[in-house]
LUMMIDO-981341 format. One record per residue (C-alpha): y, z, x. Coordinates in steps of 0.2 Angstrom, whole numbers, plus 2048, in hexadecimal, padded with zeros to 3 digits. Example, Ala and Ser with C-alpha at 12.3 -4.5 7.8 and 13.67 -1.06 7.14 Angstrom:
REM LUMMIDO-981341
v=7EA w=827 u=83E
v=7FB w=824 u=844
//
This chain:
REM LUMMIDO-981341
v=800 w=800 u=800
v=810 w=7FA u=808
v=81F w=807 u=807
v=831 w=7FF u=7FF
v=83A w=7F3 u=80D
v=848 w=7FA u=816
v=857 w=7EF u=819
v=85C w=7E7 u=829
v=86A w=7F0 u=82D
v=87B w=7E6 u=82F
v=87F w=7E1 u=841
v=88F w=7D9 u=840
v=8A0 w=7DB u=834
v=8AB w=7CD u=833
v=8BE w=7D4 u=82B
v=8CE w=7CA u=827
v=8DF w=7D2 u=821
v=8F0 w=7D5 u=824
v=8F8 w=7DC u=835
v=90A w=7E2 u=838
v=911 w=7E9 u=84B
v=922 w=7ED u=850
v=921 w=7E9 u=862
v=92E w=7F3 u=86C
v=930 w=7E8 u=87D
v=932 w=7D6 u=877
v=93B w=7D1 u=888
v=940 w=7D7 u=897
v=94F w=7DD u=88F
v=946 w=7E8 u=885
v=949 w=7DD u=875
v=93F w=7E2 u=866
v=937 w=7D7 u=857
v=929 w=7D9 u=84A
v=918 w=7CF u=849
v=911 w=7CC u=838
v=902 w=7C4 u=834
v=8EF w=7C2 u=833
v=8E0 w=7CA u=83D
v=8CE w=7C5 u=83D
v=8C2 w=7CE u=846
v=8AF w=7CD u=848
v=8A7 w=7DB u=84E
v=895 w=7DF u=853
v=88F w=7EF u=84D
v=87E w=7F2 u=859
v=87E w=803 u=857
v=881 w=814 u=850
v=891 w=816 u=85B
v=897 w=806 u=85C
v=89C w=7F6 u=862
v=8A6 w=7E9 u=868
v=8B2 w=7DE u=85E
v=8BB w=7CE u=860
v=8CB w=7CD u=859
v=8D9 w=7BF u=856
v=8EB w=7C0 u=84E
v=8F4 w=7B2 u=848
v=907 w=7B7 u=845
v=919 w=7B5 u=844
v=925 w=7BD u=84C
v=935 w=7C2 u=844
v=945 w=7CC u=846
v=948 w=7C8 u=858
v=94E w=7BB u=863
v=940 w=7AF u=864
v=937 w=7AE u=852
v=928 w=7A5 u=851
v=914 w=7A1 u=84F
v=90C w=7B0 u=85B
v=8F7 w=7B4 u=860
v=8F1 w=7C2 u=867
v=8DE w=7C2 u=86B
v=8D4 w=7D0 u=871
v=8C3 w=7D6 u=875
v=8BE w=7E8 u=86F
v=8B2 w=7F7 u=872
v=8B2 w=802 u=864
v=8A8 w=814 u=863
v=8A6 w=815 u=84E
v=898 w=822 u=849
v=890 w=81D u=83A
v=893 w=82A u=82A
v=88D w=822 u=81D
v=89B w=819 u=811
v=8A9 w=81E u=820
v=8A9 w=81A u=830
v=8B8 w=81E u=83A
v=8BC w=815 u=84C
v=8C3 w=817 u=85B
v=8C5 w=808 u=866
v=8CB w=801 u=877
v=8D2 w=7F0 u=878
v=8D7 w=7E6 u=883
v=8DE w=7D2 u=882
v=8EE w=7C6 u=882
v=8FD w=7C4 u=877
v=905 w=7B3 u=879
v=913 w=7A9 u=86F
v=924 w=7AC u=868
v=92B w=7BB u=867
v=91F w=7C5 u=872
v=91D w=7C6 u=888
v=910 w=7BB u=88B
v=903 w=7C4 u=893
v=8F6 w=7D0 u=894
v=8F3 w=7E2 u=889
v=8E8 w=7F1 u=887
v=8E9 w=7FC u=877
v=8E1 w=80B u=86F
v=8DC w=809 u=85C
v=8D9 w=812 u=850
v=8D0 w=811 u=83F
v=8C5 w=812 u=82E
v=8B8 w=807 u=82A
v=8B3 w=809 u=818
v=8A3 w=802 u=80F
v=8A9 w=7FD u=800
v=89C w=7F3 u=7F7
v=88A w=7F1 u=801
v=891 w=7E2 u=80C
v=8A2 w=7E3 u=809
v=8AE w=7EE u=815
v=8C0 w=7F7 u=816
v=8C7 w=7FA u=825
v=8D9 w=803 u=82A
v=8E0 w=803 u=83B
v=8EF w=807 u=848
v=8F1 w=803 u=858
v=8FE w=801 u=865
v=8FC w=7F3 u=875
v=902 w=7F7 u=885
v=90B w=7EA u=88D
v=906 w=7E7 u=8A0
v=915 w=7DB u=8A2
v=91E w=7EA u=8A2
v=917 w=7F5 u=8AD
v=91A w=809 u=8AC
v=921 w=805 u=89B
v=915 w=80D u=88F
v=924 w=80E u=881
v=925 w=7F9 u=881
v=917 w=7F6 u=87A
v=911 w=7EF u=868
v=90E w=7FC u=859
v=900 w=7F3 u=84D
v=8FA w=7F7 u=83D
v=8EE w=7EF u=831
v=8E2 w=7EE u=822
v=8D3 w=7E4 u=821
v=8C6 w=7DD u=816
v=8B3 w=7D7 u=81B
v=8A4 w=7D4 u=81B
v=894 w=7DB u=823
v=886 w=7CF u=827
//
């Protein structure tokens, strides 16, 4: 007599959804604008810990000197204990930001978050982060604040 099938469990989460950052040190000037846009990150989930994530914004930089179409793309190591519905993470990212209204260049950045399971494949998730800059080095207040919602699915 064979016992009830367990499910697979889900190893990767695919989100979209909106992202807004005020970034602090749009030039060597110490210029500031705001970014506003889109992230989609897919993420791989291996573990009762974590993962990694790849992640990449499509936005547009307003209220500074040098509006325009900006990316950011970043690769991701997140620690994320699995509770259940809720599973909070902490990650460490690090990538590039390129485009209008931004230093071209390389960042590092600290997240934090909240995944939420709303439906069996489908996800919430609520973040904040802030980018340190390393065009401007020693500067750790010219960086990019971010924060963002997203929607997804797990597969």
């Amino acid at each position: 007599m064979a016992g009830p099938e367990e499910e697979e469990p889900r190893r990767f989460l695919f989100t979209i959804g909106p992202l807004y950052g005020h970034n602090f040190g749009e030039s060597d000037d110490g210029g500031e604008n705001d970014l506003g846009g889109a992230e989609l990150t897919l993420s791989a989930l291996p573990g009762f810990l974590g993962g990694v994530s790849l992640k990449q914004g499509v936005l547009w930089s307003f209220n500074g000197d040098d509006d325009g179409l900006t990316g950011r793309s970043a690769l991701g190591l997140d620690f994320a204990p699995d509770l259940g519905i809720v599973r909070p993470f902490l990650g460490a990212n690090f990538g590039g930001v390129y485009g209008k209204g931004v230093q071209d260049g390389l960042v590092a950045r600290p997240e934090i978050g909240l995944n939420v399971n709303l439906l069996e494949a489908l996800a919430f998730r609520a973040k904040v982060a802030y980018d340190y800059q390393f065009r401007n080095p020693g500067s750790f207040d010219e960086g990019i604040l971010w924060g963002g919602l997203q929607f997804g699915v797990g597969f």
